[in-house]
C-alpha positions as CSV (number, residue, x, y, z in Angstrom):
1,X,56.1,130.4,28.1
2,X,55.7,130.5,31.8
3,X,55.7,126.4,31.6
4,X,58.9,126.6,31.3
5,X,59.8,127.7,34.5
6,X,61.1,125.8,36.8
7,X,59.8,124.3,40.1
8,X,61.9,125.9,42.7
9,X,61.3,123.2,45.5
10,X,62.9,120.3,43.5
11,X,66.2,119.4,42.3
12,X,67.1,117.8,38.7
13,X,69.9,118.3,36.8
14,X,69.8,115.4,33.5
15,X,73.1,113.8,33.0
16,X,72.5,114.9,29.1
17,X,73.6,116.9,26.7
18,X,71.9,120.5,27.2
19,X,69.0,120.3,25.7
20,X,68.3,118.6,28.0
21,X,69.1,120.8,31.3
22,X,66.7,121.9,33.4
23,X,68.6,123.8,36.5
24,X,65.9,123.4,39.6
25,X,67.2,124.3,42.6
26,X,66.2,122.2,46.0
27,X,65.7,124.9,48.4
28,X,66.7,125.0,52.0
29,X,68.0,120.9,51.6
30,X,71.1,121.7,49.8
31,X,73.7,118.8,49.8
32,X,75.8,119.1,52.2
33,X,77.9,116.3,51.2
34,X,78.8,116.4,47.5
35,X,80.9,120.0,47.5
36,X,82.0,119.7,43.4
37,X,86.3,120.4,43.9
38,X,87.6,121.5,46.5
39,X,91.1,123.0,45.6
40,X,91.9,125.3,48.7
41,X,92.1,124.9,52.2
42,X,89.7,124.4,55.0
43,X,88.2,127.3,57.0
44,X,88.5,125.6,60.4
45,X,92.4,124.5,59.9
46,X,94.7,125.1,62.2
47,X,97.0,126.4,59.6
48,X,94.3,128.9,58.8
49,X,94.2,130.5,62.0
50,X,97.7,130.7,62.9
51,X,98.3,133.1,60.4
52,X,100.8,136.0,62.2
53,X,99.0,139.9,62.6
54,X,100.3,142.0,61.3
55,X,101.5,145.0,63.0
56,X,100.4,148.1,59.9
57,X,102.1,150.6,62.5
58,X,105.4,149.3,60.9
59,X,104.3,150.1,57.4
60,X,105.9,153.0,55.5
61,X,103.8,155.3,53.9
62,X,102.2,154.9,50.6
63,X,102.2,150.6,51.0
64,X,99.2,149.1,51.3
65,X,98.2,148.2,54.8
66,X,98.4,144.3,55.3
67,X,95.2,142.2,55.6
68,X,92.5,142.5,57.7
69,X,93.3,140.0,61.2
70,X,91.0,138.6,63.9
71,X,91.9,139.4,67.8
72,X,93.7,136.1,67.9
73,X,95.8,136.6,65.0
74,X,94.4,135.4,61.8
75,X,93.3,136.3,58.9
76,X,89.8,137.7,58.7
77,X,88.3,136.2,55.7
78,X,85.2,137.6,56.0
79,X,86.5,141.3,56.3
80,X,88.4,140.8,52.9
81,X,84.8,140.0,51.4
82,X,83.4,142.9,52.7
83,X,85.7,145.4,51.4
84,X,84.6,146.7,48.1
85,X,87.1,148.6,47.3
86,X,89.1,147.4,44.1
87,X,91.9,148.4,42.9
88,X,92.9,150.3,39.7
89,X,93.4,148.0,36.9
90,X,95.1,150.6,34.8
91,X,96.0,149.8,31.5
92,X,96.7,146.9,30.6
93,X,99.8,148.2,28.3
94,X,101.8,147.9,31.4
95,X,100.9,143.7,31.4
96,X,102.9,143.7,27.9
97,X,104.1,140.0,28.2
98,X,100.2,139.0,29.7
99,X,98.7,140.8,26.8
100,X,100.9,138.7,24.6
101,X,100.1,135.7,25.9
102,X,96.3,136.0,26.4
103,X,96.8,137.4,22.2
104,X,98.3,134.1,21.4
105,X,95.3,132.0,22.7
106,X,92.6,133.9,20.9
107,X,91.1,134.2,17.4
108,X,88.0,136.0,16.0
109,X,85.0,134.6,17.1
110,X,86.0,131.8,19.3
111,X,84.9,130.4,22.4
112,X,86.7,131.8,25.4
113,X,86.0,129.3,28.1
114,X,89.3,127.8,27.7
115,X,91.7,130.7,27.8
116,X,94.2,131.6,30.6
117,X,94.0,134.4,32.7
118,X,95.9,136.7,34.6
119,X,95.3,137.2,38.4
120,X,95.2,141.3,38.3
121,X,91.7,140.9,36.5
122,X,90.0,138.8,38.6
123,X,87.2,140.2,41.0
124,X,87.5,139.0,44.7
125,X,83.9,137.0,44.5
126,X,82.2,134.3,42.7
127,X,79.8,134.7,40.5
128,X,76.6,133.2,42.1
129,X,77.6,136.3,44.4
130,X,77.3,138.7,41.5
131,X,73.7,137.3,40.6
132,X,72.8,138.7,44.5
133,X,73.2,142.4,43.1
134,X,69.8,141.7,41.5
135,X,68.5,142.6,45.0
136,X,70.8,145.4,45.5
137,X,66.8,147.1,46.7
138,X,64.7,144.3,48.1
139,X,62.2,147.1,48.9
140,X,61.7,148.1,45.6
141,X,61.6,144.2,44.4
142,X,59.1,143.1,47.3
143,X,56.7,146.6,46.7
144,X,55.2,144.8,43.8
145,X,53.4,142.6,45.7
146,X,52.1,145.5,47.3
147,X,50.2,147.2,44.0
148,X,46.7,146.2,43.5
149,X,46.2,146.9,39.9
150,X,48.0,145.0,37.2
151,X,49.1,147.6,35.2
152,X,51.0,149.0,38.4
153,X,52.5,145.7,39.3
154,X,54.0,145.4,35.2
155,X,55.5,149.2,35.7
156,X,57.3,148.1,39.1
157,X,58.4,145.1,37.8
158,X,60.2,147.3,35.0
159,X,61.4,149.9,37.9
160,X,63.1,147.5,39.6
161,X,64.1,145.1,37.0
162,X,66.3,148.1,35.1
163,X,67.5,149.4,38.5
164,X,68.9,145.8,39.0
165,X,72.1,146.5,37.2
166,X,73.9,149.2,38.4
167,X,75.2,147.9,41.6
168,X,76.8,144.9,39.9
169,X,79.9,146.5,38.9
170,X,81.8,148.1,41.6
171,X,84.5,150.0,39.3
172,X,84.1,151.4,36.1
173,X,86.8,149.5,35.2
174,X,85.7,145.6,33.6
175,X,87.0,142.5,36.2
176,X,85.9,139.0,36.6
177,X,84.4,137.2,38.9
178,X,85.6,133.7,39.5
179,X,83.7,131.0,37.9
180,X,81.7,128.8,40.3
181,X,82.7,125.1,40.7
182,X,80.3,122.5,40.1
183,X,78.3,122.1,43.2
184,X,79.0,125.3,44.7
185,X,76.3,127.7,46.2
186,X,75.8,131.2,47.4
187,X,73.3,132.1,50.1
188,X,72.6,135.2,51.9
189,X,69.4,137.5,53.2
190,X,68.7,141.0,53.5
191,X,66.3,143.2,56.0
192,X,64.0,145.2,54.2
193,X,64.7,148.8,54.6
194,X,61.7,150.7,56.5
195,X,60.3,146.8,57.8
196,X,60.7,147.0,61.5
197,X,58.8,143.5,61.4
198,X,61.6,140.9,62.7
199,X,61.3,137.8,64.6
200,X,63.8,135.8,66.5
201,X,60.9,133.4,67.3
202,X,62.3,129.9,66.1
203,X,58.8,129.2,64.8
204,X,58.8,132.2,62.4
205,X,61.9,131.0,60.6
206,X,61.2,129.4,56.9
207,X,63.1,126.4,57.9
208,X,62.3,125.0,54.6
209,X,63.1,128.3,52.4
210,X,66.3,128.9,50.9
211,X,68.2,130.3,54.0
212,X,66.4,127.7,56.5
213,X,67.8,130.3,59.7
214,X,65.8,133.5,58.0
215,X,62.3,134.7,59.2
216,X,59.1,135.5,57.1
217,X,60.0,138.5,56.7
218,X,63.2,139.2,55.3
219,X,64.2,138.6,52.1
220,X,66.3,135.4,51.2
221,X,68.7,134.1,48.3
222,X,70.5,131.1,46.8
223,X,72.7,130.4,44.0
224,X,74.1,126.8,42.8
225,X,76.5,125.9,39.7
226,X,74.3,123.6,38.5
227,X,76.2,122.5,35.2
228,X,80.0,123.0,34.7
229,X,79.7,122.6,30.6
230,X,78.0,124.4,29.7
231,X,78.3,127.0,32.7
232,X,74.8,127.0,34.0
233,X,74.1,129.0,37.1
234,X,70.6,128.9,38.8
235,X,69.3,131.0,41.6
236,X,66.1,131.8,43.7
237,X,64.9,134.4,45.7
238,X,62.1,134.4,48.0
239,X,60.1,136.4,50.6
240,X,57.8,134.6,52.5
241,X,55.4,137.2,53.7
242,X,55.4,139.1,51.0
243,X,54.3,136.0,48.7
244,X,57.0,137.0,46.2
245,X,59.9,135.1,44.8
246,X,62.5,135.2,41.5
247,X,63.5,132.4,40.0
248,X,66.0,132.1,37.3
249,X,68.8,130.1,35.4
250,X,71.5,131.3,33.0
251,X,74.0,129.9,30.7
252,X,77.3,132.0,29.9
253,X,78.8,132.0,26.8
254,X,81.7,134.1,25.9
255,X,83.4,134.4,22.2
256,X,86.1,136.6,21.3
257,X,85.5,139.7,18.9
258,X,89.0,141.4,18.4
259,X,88.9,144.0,20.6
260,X,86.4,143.1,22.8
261,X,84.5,140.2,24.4
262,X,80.9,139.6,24.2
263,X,78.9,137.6,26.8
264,X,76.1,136.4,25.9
265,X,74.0,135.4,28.9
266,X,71.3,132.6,27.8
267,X,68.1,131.5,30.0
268,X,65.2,133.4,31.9
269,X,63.7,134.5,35.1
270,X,60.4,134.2,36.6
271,X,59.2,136.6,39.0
272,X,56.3,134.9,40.7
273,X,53.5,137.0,42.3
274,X,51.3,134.5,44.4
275,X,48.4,136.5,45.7
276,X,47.8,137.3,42.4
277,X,49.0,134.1,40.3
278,X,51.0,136.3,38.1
279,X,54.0,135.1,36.5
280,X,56.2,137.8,34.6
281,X,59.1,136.1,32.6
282,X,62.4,138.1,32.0
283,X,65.3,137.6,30.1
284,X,68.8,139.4,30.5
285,X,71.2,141.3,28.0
286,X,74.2,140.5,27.1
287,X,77.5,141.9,28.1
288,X,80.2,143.6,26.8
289,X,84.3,144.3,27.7
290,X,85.6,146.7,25.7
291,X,88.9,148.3,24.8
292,X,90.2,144.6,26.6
293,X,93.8,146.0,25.0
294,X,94.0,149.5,27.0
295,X,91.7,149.8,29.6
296,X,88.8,148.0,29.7
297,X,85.4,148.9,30.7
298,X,81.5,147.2,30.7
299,X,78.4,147.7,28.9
300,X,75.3,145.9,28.3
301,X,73.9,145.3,24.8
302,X,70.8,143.6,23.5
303,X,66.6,143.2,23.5
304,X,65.0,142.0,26.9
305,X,61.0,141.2,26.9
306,X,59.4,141.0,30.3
307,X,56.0,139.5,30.1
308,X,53.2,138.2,32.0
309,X,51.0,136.1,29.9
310,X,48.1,136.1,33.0
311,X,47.5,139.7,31.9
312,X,48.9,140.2,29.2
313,X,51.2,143.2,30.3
314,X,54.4,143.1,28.5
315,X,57.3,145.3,27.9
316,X,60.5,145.2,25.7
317,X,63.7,146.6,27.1
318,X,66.4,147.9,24.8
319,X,70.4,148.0,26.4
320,X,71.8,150.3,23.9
321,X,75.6,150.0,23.0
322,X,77.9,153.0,22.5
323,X,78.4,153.8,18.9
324,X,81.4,153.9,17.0
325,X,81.5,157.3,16.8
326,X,80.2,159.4,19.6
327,X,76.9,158.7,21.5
328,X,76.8,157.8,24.9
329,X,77.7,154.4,27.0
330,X,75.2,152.8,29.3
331,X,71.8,154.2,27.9
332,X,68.4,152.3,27.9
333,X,65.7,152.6,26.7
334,X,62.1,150.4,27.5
335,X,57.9,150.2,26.4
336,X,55.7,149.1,28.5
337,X,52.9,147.8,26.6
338,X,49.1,147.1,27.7
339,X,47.4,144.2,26.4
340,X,46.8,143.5,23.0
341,X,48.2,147.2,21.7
342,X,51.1,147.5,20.1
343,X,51.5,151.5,21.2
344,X,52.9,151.9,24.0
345,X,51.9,153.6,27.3
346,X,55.2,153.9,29.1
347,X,58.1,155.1,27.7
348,X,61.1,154.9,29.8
349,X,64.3,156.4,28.5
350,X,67.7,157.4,30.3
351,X,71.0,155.5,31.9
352,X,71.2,151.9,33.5
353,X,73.2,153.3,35.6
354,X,71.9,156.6,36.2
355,X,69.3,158.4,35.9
356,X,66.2,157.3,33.9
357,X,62.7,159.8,32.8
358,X,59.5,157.9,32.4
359,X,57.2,159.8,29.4
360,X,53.1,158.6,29.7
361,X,51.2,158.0,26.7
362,X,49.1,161.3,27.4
363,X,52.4,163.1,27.2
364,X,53.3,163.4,30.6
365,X,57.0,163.1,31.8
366,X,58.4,162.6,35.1
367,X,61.3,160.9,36.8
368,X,61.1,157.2,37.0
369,X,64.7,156.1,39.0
370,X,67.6,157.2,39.3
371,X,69.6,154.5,40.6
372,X,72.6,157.6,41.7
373,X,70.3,158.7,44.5
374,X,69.7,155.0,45.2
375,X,71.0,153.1,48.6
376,X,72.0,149.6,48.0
377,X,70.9,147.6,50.7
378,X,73.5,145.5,52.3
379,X,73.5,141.8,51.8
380,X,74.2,139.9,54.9
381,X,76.3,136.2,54.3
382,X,76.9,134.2,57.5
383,X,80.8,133.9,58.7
384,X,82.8,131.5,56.3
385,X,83.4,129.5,59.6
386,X,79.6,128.7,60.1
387,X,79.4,127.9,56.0
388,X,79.1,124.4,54.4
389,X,82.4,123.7,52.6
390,X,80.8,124.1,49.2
391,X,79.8,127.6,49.8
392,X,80.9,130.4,47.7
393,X,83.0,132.4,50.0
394,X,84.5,129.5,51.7
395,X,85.6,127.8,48.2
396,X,87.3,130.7,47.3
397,X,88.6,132.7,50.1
398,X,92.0,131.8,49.7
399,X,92.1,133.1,46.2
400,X,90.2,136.0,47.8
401,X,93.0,136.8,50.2
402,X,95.8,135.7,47.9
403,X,94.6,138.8,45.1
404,X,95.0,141.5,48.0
405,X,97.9,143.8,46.8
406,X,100.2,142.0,48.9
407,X,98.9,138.9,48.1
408,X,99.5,139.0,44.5
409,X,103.5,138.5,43.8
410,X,103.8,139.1,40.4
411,X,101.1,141.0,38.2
412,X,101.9,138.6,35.6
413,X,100.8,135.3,37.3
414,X,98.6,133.4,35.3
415,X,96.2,131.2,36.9
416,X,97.5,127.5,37.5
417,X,96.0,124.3,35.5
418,X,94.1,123.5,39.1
419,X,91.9,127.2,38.1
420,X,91.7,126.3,34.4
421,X,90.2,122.7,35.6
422,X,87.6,124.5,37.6
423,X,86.5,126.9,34.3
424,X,88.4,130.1,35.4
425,X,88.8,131.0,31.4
426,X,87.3,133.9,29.8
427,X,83.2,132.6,29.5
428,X,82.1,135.4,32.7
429,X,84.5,137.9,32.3
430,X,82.3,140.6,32.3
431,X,78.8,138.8,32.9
């Protein structure tokens, strides 16, 4: 299993069919020259930063203020990424002619990755962004390098792996994120919470790790769109002194199920574990927008194994979908299994996004996370004006200011042919 992992310091992408594809991401000597489409304008344009202020003094009460501005007058792109705030969808009874149209496009069971979408659904990132959220708490990711006994290392792999999900969704309320162009990539760091261990020294920097301008010890990511059909994303983090890295590739596909859409998110991860040469190999559930009619919300459904075949550690982790009738939304449920026994000796039990109760074979409960009590550690991106114009937040940060409140001029815009072209359809609505 784990030779199926990829080699995170090359680059190969087949021109085949899919069987074929192998996303391998070329760390830290990303292309700088091939940027897939490039449908919006450029960062450093003079148009760009000409943009008026805007005085918010002026604004009656009860509007929404205008957008964020630099002290020369422009418009601060990277202020609209960092606000997380997003709006209240409502329901989507109020789009009646939307609903009608997205209605028209559909039938049971078909593949969504050509269908139109509305702009007031859309969340203000890309998804290679989204896949970032996996490290919502480097600490608890980079600790497992820290355990000396394998057994340990398989139960914080689980800790942080069903901790990964909550920060993902920053509304309750389902949105999508934009589909990445071919080409595109995502990079960012983050500073590990209780590490005081930082280095401006040019010679500690990982020139040749993913973010080349991070140090040994900070945690560092990248995401490309390797393949635009089928949608295959790939992304790798790392952290140098730790010895610890992820690597992983997924393939969305969406189909329509009346009144809901399922995502069904095909590929693996490979948490790598070098002091020890562990590999544990992952897999992700799928996802789930319900009530798509009224208002619609997420959930994650399906089996995920996490294995290490050096050991022989494994677990299985079970997403567990609301019932028809009654039950709960969001609950999980995952065994952690030593090797060769098929009882076993973790039992973890709770809410992906809450909190979860670990149970010991000897009968022993106790808290295991509860992501509530939790604090997501910031991601830092560098400004859109220092990125390469294939980056994520660059591509996109016209959309990004354009689906502001007062960006958006009619709730029942649908996206243009240029947004279908680049895959904005229904396949990662609610990855």
């Amino acid at each position: 299993m784990a030779g199926d992992v990829c080699d995170i310091r090359e680059f190969s992408l087949p021109q085949s069919g899919w069987e074929e594809i192998h996303p391998l991401i070329h760390v830290g000597r990303l292309d700088r020259e091939t940027g897939g489409l490039r449908p919006f304008a450029d960062t450093n344009s003079e148009q760009c930063n000409e943009l008026p202020a805007t005085d918010t003094t002026t604004i009656p009460a009860g509007r929404p203020l205008g957008p964020p501005v630099c002290p020369d007058g422009s418009l601060d792109y990277d202020a609209l990424y960092e606000d997380e705030s997003e709006d209240d969808l409502g329901s989507l009874e109020s789009h009646g002619s939307v609903i009608s149209h997205l209605v028209s496009q559909v039938k049971i069971g078909m593949d969504l990755t050509k269908v139109v979408l509305p702009t007031f659904i859309l969340e203000r990132r890309s998804l290679l962004e989204m896949y970032a959220d996996y490290f919502a708490h480097p600490d608890m990711f980079v600790s497992i390098a820290d355990f000396s006994d394998p057994k340990d290392r398989m139960v914080q792999v689980v800790r942080w792996y069903v901790s990964a999900y909550h920060a993902g969704r920053k509304s309750p309320v389902a949105k999508k994120p934009y589909n990445p162009i071919l080409g595109e990539v995502f990079q960012c760091h983050w500073d590990i919470p209780g590490c005081s261990e930082t280095s401006s020294d040019p010679l500690d920097l990982v020139t040749d790790g993913p973010v080349p301008w991070c140090n040994r010890n900070q945690l560092t990511f990248v995401a490309e769109q390797v393949s635009h059909h089928p949608p295959v994303s790939a992304f790798y983090g790392e952290h140098y002194n730790k010895r610890i890295s992820f690597c992983a590739h997924v393939w969305t596909k969406s189909k329509f199920l009346g009144l809901s859409v399922g995502v069904y998110n095909i590929g693996q991860g490979c948490i790598s574990v070098l002091d020890y040469d562990e590999e544990y190999i992952i897999t992700f559930p799928n996802g789930y927008g319900r009530s798509i009619f009224t208002v619609p919300w997420i959930e994650l459904g399906g089996s995920v194994t996490i294995t290490c075949a050096k050991t022989g550690y494994n677990a299985k982790v079970e997403f567990l979908t609301k019932p028809f009738y009654g039950g709960r939304a969001n609950r999980i449920k995952a065994e952690v299994f030593s090797p060769n026994e098929r009882k076993p000796f973790l039992t973890v039990e709770g809410f992906w996004n809450g909190a979860m109760e670990a149970k010991w074979a000897d009968g022993k409960t106790e808290p295991f996370v509860d992501v509530n009590k939790l604090s997501v550690t910031k991601k830092i991106v560098r400004p859109i004006k220092e990125q390469i114009e294939n980056e994520s937040r660059r591509v996109w940060k016209e959309v990004t200011a354009g689906l502001r409140p007062q960006g958006i001029l009619n709730d029942s815009d649908i996206l243009d042919d240029n947004n279908i072209t680049n895959g904005n359809g229904l396949d990662n609505f609610w990855s």
